[in-house]
N, C-alpha and C positions, 0 to 999 in steps of 0.2 A: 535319232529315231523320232517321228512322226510321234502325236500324242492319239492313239487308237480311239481313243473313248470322247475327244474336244474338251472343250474349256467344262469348269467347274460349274455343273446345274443348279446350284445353291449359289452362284454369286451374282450381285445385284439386286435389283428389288424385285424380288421372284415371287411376290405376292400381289402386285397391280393385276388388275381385273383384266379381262380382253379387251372392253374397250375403254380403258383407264379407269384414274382416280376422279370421285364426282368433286366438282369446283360448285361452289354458293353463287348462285344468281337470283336478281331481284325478282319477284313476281309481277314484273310493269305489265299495262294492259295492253293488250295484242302480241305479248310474248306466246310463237307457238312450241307447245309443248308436248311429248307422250308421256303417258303413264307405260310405266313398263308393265304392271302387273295384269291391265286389262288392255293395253295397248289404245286406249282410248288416245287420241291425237288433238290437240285443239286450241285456242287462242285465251288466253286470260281475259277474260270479264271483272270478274270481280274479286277481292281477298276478304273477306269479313271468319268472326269469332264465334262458333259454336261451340256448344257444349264443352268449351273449359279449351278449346283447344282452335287455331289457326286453320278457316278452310278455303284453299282456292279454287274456282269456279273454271271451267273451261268447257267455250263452244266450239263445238267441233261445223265442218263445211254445210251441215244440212240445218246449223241453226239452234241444234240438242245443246240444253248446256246440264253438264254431269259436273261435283264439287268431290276436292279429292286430300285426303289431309296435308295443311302443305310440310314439305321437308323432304328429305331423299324417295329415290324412285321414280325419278324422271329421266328424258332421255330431251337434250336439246341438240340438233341435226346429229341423231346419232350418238351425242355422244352425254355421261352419266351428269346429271346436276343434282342439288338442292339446292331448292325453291324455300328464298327466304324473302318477308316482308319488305315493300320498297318502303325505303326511310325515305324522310321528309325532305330532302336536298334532289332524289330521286323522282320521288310526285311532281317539285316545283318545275325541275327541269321538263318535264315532261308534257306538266300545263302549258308551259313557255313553247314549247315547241309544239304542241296542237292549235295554243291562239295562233302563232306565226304560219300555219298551214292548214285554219282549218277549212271545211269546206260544206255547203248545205247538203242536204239528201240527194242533190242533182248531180253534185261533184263540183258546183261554181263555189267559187271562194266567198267564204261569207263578210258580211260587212259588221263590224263588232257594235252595236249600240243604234245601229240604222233602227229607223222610225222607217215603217207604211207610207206608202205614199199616199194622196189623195186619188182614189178612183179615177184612170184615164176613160175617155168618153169608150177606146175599143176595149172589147171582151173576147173573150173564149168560150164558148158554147160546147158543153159535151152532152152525152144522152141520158145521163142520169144520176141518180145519187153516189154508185158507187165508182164510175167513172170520177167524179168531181170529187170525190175523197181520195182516190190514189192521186189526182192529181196535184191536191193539198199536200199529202204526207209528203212528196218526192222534192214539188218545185215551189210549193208554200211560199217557203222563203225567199225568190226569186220576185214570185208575180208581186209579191207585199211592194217590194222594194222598186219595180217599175209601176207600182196601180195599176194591177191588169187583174180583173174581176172574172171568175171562172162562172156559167150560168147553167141552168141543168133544160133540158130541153124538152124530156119526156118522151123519146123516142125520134126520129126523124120522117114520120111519115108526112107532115106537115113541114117540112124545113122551109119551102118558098116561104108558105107564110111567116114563119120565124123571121127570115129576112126581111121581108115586108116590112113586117113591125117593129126591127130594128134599126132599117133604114141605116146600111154603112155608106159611108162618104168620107174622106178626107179629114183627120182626126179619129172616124169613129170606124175602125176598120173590125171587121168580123171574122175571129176564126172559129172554125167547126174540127171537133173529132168524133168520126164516124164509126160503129164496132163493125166490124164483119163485112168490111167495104171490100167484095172483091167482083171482079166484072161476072157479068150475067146474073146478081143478084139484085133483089128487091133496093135494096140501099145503094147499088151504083147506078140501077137507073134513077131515082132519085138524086142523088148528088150531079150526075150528069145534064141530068134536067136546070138544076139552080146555076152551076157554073155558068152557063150559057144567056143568063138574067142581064138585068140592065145595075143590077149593083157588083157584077161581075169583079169588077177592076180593084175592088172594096174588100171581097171576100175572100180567106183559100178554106176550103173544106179538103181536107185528108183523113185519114184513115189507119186502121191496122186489122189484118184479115184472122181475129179472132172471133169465134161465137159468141163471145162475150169478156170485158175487159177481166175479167178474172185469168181468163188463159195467158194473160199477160204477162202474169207474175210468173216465176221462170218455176218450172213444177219441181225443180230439185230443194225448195223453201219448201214443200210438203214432202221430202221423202219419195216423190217419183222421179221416175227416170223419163217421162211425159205425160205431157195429160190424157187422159183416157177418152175414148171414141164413145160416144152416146148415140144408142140408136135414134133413128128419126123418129119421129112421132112422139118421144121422152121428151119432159123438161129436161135440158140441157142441166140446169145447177142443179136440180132433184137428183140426178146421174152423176154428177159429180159427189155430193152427198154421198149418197148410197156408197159410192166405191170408197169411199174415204173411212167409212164407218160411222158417218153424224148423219143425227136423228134430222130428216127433213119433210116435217110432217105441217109444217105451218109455214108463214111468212116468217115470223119469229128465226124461225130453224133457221130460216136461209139466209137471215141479218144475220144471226151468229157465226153462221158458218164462213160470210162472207169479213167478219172482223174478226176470226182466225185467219184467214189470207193474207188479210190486208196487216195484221200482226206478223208476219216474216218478213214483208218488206222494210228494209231500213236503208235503201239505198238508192240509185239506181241501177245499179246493179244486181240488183233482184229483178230486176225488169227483162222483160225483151225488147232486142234491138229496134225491131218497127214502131213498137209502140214510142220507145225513146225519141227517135226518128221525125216522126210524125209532132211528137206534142214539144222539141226543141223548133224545128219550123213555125210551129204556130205562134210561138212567142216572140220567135225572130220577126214575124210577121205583123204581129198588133202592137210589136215595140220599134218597131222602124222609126228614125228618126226625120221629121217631115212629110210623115203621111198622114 
């Protein structure tokens, strides 16, 4: 006779959770993790001691970093952990294996102990302060290391003359990054105009078709889904401000506001592609070897 009822519901380990027993894992950095309780998702940053007790720190995709007590209630792809301190055999291997792969804010592999070079005679020219600062954060470490000197230009309404006065030739080659280079604009008839010069062969001028190198940064590092349209006749960053909720009532305002932007980028990949595009060209350009 057939058993009506099946095997015995009490036998086996008839108390494991649905999706198992949680296993101890190290809290190493860039472990991603959920919190079950608020579903927060996000990558280990940091482990440090508060108030009497272990907390780990995790930033989630838009950059947020939320700290959460560490030990049980986590969820690693799905399935149940406790997040315990990495011990020291842990950390070591870990350094060992970022020196063996690490890489500057550009993605080029970095050089451990490399010294600056001396100033080569070519530059890169951008249009102004905060342009030449993202261009630091990102490739800093790049131009050190070929002596390629980044210069700020003050706009491009005068670019020939810039040229002029830089006079590129053979060693001393000149690149330009241009914002908001797009055709039938004030700044493509300009650049059109120089390309066509007698230091031509010397120079490349490019571009990326933002309004300003701020749009560059990819707008999900502020919590948008894009950057927002600003009517004509608005200051452009004042518009930006304003929809962000920061005070843009001075010069001040707009420095600040501008080194909270420039504070999400840690990569290049905070970037946009054009702009990436654009300013790896230029370096390929004023570092060419026998030009």
């Amino acid at each position: 006779m057939s058993d009506r009822y099946g095997s015995d519901v009490l036998s086996g380990d008839w108390k494991v959770p649905p999706r198992g027993r949680s296993r101890e894992v190290e809290a190493e950095t860039g472990l991603v993790v959920e919190d079950v309780d608020t579903g927060w998702c996000g990558a280990v940053v940091r482990v440090e001691k508060a108030g009497g007790m272990r907390v780990v720190h995790l930033e989630d995709r838009r950059g947020r970093t939320k700290g959460f007590p560490m030990g049980p209630g986590f969820l690693l792809d799905g399935a149940p952990v406790i997040l315990t301190p990495p011990t020291a055999a842990a950390r070591a291997q870990l350094a060992e294996a970022r020196a063996a792969t690490s890489r500057t804010a550009s993605g080029s592999r970095a050089v451990e102990g490399a010294k600056a070079r001396v100033a080569s005679g070519s530059r890169i020219f951008v249009e102004g302060r905060h342009d030449a600062e993202l261009v630091e954060k990102v490739w800093g470490d790049d131009l050190r290391i070929e002596g390629v000197v980044v210069e700020m230009l003050d706009g491009v309404d005068d670019l020939a003359g810039a040229i002029r006065d830089f006079r590129p030739g053979p060693g001393q080659r000149m690149g330009v990054l241009v914002d908001h280079l797009l055709p039938g604009t004030k700044e493509d008839k300009v650049v059109q105009a120089c390309r066509k010069g007698p230091y031509a062969a010397h120079v490349k001028i490019l571009g990326h078709p933002y309004v300003d190198v701020w749009q560059s940064v990819r707008p999900e590092r502020l919590g948008l889904r894009q950057w927002p349209v600003i009517p004509r006749g608005q200051s452009w960053k004042h518009g930006i401000c304003h929809h962000l909720g920061w005070q843009a009532d001075s010069q001040a305002d707009i420095a600040r506001a501008w080194k909270q932007i420039l504070g999400t980028v840690r990569s290049y990949a905070d970037l946009e592609p054009t702009l990436l595009a654009s300013v790896e060209e230029l370096i390929d350009f004023v570092t060419e070897p026998g030009h």
